[in-house]
MIKE-121099 format. One record per residue (C-alpha): residue number from 1; y, x, z. Coordinates in pm, 1 decimal. Example, Ala and Ser with C-alpha at 12.3 -4.5 7.8 and 13.67 -1.06 7.14 Angstrom:
# MIKE-121099
<pt i="1" py="-450.0" px="1230.0" pz="780.0"/>
<pt i="2" py="-106.0" px="1367.0" pz="714.0"/>
END
This chain:
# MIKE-121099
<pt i="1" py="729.2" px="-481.5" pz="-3504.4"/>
<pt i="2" py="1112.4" px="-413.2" pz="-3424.5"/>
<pt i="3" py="1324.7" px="-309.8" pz="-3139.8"/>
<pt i="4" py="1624.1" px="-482.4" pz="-3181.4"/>
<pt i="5" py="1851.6" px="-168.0" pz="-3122.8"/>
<pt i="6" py="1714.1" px="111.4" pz="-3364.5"/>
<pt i="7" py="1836.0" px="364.2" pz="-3056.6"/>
<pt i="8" py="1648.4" px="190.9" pz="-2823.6"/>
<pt i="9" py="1368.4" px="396.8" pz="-2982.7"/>
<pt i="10" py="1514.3" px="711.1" pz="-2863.4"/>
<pt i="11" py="1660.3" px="676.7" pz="-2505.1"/>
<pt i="12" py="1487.4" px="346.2" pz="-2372.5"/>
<pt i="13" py="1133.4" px="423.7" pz="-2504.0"/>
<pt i="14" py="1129.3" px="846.8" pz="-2378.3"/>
<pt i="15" py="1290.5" px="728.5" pz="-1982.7"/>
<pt i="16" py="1078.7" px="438.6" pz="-1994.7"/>
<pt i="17" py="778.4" px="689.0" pz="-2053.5"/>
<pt i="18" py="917.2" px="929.6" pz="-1780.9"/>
<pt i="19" py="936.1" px="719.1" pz="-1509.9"/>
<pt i="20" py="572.1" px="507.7" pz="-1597.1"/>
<pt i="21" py="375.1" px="776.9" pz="-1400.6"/>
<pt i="22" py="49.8" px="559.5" pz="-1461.6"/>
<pt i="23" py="-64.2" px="319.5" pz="-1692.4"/>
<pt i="24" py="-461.9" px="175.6" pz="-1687.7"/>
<pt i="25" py="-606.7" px="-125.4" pz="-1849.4"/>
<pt i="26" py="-406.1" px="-101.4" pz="-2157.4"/>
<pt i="27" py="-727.5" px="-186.8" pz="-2349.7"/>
<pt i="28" py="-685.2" px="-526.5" pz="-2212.7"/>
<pt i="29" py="-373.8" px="-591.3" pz="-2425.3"/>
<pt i="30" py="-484.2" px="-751.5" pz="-2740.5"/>
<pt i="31" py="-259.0" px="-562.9" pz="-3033.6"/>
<pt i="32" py="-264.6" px="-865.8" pz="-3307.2"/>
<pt i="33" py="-289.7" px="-1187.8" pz="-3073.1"/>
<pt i="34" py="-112.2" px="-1363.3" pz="-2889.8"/>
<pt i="35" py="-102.4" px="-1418.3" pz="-2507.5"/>
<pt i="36" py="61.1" px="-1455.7" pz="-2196.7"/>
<pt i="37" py="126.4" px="-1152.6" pz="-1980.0"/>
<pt i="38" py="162.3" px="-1281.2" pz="-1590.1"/>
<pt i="39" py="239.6" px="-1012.9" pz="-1297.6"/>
<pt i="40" py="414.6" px="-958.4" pz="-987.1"/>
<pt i="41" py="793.0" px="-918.1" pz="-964.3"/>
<pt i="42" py="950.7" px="-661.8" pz="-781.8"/>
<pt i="43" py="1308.4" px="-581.8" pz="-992.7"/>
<pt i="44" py="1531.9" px="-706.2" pz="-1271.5"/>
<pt i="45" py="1374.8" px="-451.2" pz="-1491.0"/>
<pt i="46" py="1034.5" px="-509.8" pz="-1500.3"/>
<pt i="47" py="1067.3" px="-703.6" pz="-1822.4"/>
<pt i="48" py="1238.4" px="-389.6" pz="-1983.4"/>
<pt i="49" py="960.4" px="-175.2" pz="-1912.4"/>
<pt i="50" py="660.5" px="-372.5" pz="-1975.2"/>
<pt i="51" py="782.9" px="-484.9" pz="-2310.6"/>
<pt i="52" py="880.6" px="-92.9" pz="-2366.9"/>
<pt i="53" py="529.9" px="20.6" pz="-2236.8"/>
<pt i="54" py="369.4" px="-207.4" pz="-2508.7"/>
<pt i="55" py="603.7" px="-119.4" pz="-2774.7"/>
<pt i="56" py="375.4" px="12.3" pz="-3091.5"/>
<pt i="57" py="23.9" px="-111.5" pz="-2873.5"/>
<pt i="58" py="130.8" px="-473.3" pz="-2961.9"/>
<pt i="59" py="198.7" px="-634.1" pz="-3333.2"/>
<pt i="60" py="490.8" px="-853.1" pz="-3206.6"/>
<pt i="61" py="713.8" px="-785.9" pz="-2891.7"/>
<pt i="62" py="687.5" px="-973.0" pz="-2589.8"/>
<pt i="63" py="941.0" px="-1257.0" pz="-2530.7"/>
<pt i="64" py="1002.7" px="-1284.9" pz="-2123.3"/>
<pt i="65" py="1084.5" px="-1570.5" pz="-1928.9"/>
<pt i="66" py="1424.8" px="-1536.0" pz="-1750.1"/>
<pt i="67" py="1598.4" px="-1719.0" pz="-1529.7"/>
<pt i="68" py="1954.5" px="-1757.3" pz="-1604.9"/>
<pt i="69" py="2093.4" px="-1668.5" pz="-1291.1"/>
<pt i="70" py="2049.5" px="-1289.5" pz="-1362.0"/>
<pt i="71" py="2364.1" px="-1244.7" pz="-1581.4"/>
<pt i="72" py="2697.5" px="-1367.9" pz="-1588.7"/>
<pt i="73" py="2748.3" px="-1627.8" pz="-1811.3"/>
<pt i="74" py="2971.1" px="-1455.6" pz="-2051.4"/>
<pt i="75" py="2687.3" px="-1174.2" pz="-2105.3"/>
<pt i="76" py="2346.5" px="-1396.7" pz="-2150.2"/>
<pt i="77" py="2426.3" px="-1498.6" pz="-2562.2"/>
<pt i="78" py="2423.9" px="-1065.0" pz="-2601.7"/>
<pt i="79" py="2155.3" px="-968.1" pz="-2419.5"/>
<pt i="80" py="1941.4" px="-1313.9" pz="-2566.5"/>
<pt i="81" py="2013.6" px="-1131.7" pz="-2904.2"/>
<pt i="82" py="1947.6" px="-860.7" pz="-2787.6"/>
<pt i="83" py="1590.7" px="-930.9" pz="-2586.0"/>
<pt i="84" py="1515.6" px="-1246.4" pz="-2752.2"/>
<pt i="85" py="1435.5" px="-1383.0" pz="-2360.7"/>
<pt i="86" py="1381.4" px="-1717.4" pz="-2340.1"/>
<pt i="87" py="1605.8" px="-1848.1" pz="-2009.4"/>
<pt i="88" py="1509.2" px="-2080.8" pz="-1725.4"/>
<pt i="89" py="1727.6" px="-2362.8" pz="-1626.1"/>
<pt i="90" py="1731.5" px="-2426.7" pz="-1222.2"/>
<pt i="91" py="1779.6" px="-2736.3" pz="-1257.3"/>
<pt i="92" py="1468.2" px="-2822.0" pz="-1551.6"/>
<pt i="93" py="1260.2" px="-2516.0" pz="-1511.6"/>
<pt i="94" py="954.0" px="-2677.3" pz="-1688.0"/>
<pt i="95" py="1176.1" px="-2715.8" pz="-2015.6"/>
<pt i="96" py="1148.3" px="-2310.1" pz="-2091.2"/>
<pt i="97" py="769.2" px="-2376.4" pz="-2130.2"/>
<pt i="98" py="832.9" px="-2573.7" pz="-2442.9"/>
<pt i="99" py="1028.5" px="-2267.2" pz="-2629.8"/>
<pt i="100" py="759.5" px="-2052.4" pz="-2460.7"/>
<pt i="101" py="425.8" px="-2244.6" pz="-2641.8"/>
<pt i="102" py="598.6" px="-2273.3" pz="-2943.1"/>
<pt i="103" py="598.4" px="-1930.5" pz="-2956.5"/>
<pt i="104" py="272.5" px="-1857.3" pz="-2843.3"/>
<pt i="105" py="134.8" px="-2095.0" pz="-3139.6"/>
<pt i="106" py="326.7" px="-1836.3" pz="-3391.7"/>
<pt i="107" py="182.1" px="-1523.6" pz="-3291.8"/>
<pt i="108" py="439.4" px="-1404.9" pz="-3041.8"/>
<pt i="109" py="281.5" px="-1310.1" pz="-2732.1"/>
<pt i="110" py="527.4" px="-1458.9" pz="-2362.3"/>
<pt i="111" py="561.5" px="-1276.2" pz="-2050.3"/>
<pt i="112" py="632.0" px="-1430.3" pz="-1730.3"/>
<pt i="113" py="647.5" px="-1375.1" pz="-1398.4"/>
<pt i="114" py="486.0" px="-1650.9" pz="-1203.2"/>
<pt i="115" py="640.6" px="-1556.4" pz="-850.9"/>
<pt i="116" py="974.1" px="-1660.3" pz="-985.8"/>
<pt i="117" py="1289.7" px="-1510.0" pz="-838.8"/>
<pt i="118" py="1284.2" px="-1163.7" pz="-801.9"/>
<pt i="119" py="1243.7" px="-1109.9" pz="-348.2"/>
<pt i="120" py="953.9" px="-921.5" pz="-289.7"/>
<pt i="121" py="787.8" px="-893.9" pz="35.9"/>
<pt i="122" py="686.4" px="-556.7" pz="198.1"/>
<pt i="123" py="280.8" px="-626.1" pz="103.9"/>
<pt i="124" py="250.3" px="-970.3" pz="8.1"/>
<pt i="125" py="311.4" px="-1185.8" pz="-320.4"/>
<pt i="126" py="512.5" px="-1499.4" pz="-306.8"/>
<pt i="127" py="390.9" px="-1829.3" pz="-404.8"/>
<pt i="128" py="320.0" px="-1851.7" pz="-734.0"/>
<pt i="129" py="431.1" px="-2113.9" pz="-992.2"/>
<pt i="130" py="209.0" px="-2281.1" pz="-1229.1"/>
<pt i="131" py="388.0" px="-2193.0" pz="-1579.1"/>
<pt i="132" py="148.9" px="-1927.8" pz="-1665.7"/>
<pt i="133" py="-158.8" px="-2148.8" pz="-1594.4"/>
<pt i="134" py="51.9" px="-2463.1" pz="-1820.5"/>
<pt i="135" py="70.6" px="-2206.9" pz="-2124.3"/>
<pt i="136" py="-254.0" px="-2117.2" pz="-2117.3"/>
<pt i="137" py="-431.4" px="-2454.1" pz="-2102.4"/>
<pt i="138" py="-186.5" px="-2592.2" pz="-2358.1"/>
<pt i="139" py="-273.3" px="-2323.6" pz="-2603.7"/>
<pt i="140" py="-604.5" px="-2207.3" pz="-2492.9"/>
<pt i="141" py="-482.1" px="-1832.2" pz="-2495.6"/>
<pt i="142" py="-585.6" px="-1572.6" pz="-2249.4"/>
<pt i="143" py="-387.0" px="-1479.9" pz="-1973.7"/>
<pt i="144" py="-340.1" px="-1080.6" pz="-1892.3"/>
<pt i="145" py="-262.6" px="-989.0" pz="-1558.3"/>
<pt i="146" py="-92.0" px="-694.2" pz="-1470.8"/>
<pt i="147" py="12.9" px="-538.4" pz="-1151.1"/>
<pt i="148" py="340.9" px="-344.4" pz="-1094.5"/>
<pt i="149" py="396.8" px="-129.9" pz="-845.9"/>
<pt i="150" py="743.2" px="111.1" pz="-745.4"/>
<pt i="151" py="653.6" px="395.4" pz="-567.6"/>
<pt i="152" py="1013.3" px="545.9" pz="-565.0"/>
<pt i="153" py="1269.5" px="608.1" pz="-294.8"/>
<pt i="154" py="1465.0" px="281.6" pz="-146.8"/>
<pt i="155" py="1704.3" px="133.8" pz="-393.3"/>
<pt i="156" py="2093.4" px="197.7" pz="-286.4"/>
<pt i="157" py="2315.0" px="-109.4" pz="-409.5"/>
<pt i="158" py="2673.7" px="-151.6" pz="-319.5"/>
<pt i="159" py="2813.2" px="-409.0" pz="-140.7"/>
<pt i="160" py="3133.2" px="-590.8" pz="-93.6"/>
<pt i="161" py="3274.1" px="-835.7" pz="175.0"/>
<pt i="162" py="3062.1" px="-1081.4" pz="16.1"/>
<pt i="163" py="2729.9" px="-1022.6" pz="213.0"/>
<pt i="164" py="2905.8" px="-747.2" pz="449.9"/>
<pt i="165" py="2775.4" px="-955.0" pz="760.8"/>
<pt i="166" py="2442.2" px="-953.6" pz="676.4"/>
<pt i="167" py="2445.2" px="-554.3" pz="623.3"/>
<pt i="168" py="2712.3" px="-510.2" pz="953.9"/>
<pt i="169" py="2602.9" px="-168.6" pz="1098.6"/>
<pt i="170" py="2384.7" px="-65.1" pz="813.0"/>
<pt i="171" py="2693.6" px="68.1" pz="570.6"/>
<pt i="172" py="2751.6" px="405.8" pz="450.3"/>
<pt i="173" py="3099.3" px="569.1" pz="395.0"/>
<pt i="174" py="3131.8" px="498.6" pz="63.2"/>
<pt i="175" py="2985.2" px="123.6" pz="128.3"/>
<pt i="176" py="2645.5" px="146.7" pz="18.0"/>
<pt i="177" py="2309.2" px="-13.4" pz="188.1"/>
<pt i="178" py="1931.0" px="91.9" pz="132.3"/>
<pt i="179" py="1701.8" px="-159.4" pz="66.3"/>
<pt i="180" py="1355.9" px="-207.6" pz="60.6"/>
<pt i="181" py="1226.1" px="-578.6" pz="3.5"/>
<pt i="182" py="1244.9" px="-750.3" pz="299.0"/>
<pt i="183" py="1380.6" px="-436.3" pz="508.6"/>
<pt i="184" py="1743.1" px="-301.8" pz="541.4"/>
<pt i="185" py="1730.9" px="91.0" pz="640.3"/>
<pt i="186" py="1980.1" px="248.6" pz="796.8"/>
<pt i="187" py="2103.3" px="527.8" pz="522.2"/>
<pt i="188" py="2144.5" px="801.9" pz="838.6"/>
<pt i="189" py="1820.3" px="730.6" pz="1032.7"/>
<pt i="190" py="1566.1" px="595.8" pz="792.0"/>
<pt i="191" py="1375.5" px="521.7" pz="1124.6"/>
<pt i="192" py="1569.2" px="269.0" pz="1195.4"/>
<pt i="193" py="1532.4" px="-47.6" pz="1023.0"/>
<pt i="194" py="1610.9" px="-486.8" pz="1000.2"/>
<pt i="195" py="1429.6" px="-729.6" pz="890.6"/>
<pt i="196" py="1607.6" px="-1011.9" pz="707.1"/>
<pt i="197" py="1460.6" px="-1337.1" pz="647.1"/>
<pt i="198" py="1370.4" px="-1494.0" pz="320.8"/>
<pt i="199" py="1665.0" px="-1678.0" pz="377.4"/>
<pt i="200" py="1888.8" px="-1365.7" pz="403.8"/>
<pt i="201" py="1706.4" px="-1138.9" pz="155.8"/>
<pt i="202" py="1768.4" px="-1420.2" pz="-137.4"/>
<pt i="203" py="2126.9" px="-1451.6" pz="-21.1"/>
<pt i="204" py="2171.1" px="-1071.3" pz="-64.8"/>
<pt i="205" py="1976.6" px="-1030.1" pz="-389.4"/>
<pt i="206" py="2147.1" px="-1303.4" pz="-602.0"/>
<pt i="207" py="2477.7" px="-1121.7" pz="-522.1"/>
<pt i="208" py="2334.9" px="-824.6" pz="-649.2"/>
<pt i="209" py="2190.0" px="-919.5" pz="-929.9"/>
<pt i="210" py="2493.4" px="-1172.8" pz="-1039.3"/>
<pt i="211" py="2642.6" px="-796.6" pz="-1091.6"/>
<pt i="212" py="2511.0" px="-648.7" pz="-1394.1"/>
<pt i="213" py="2688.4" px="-303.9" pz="-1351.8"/>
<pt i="214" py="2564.6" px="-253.0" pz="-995.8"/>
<pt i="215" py="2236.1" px="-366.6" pz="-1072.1"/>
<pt i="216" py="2165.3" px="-117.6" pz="-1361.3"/>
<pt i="217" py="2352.7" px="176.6" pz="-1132.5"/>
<pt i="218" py="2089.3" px="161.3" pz="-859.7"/>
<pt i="219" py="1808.3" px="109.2" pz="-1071.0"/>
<pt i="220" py="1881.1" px="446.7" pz="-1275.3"/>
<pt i="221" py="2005.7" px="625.6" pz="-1022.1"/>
<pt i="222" py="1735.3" px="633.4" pz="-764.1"/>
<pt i="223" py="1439.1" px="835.2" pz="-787.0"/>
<pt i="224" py="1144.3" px="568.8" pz="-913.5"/>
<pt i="225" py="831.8" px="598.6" pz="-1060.5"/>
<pt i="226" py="663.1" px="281.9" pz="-1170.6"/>
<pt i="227" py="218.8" px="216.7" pz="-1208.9"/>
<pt i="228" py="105.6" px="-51.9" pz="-1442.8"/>
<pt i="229" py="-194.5" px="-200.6" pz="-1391.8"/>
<pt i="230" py="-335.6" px="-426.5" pz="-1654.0"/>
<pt i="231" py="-659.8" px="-671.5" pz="-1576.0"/>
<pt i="232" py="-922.1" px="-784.4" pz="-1733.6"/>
<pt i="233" py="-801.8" px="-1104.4" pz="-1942.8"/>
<pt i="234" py="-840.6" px="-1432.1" pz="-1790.9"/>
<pt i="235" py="-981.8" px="-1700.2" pz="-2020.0"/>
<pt i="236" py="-938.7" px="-2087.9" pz="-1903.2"/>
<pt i="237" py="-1153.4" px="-2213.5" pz="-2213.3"/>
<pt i="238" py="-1382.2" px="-2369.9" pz="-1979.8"/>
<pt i="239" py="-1069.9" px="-2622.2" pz="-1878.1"/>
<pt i="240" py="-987.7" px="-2767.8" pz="-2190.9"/>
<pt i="241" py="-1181.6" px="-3081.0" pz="-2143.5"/>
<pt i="242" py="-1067.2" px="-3112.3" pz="-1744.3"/>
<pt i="243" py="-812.7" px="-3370.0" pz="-1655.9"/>
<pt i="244" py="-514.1" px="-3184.1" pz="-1606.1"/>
<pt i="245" py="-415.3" px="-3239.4" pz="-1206.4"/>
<pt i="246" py="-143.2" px="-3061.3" pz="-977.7"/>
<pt i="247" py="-469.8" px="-2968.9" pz="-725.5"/>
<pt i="248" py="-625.0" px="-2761.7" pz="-1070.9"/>
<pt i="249" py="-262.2" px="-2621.1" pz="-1165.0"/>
<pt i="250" py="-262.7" px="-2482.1" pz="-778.5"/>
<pt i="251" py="-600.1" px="-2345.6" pz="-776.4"/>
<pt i="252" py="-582.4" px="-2148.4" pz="-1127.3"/>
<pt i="253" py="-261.9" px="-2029.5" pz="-1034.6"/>
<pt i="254" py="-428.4" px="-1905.2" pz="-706.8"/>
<pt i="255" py="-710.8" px="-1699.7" pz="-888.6"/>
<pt i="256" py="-479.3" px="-1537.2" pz="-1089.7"/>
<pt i="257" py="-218.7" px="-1421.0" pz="-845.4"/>
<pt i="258" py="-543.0" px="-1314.0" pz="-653.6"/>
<pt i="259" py="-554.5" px="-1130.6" pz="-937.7"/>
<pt i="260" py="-253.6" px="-1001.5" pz="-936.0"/>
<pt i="261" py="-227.1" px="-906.2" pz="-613.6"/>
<pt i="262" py="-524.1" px="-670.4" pz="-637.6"/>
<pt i="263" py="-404.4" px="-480.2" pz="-954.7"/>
<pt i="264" py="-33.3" px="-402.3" pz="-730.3"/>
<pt i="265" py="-171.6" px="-370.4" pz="-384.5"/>
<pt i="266" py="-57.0" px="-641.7" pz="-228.8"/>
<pt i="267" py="-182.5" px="-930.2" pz="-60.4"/>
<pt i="268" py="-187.7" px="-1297.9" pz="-143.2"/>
<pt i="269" py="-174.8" px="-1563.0" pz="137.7"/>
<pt i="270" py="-110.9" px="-1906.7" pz="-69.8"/>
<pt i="271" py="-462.8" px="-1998.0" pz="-132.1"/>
<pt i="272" py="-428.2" px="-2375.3" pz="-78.3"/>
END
């Protein structure tokens, strides 16, 4: 196994160990077969530093499942070079799948993150999707779960006119906001705080992200430490033979973000 950029090995791989204060369950990672890694999303970078964590534990580097609204246009042929992620159309998200079991059937094991876009809540998952649970039953590979969870200070992104109204009264002087999820903080009393709905919060977040450079800023800048949390792997063997039905898609998926959602602390409320 390769990084793609030789450096990588020597800046990405020592601050990626720095900042990964904890790491348990790696013996649940097989290191010469495939399968699909599956946990909670709480930042653009989690794909970074999972596939950095596992660099030299696995035989083959993990291939992520993006979607394509992270990066301007201009910038997604480089960093799919680069990365080797395999992108998400809005419009035909099930197509990435195909790509994604192809794959899987070489020896390459996929990550994906079955919450979707990235808008955490405070304490609880989002709804998950079904594509980890459609990979797995397609190529009877285990499924590893693995929790992520930030325990640094709230992120500080800069804003423009753009979303100004949503943030009114929650500006610095040099134009800046603290975030965390679902919260806004005011950056001169951290007591004082405002909810925004999901609405709001995905409104905000694809501006940010649809920046690269501001994105990446915040991320380094702040203080962060990150725990992984890998679990024990989930087999669905015992499906092969079952009709395949939406109602068994939505109940597999609801073990394993149960799953999930013990291994990062948070709870999981979509159980039908």
């Amino acid at each position: 196994m390769r990084m793609q950029f030789p450096l990588s090995r020597f800046t990405l791989i020592p601050y990626i160990n720095q900042i990964v204060s904890t790491c348990t369950g790696l013996e649940y990672v097989p290191r010469d077969k495939p399968f699909i890694l599956a946990g909670n999303h709480i930042s653009f970078f989690d794909g970074v530093v999972l596939t950095t964590k596992l660099f030299g534990h696995c035989k083959h580097s993990i291939r992520f499942i993006s979607n394509t609204g992270v990066l301007h246009p201009s910038l997604r042929p480089l960093i799919q070079r680069w990365t080797k992620v395999i992108y998400k159309d809005k419009t035909k998200p099930a197509l990435c799948l195909t790509p994604a079991t192809k794959l899987l059937r070489r020896g390459i094991p996929i990550g994906i993150f079955p919450e979707g876009l990235r808008v955490p809540r405070g304490n609880q998952l989002s709804r998950g999707k079904t594509g980890a649970i459609r990979l797995s039953l397609a190529t009877q590979l285990p499924i590893i779960p693995v929790g992520i969870i930030s325990t640094g200070e709230p992120h500080q992104i800069h804003i423009t006119k753009q979303t100004q109204p949503l943030v009114s009264g929650f500006l610095d002087k040099k134009n800046r906001i603290l975030t965390t999820a679902h919260t806004l903080v005011d950056p001169y009393n951290h007591t004082h705080h405002k909810e925004l709905s999901a609405t709001e919060m995905h409104i905000l977040h694809e501006h940010i992200y649809s920046t690269l450079g501001d994105g990446y800023e915040h991320y380094f800048k702040h203080n962060n430490t990150i725990a992984l949390h890998f679990g024990k792997p989930l087999s669905l063997q015992s499906h092969n033979n079952t009709p395949l039905s939406y109602s068994l898609l939505r109940s597999l998926t609801n073990e394993l973000m149960l799953t999930i959602s013990q291994l990062c602390n948070r709870s999981y409320e979509y159980t039908k």
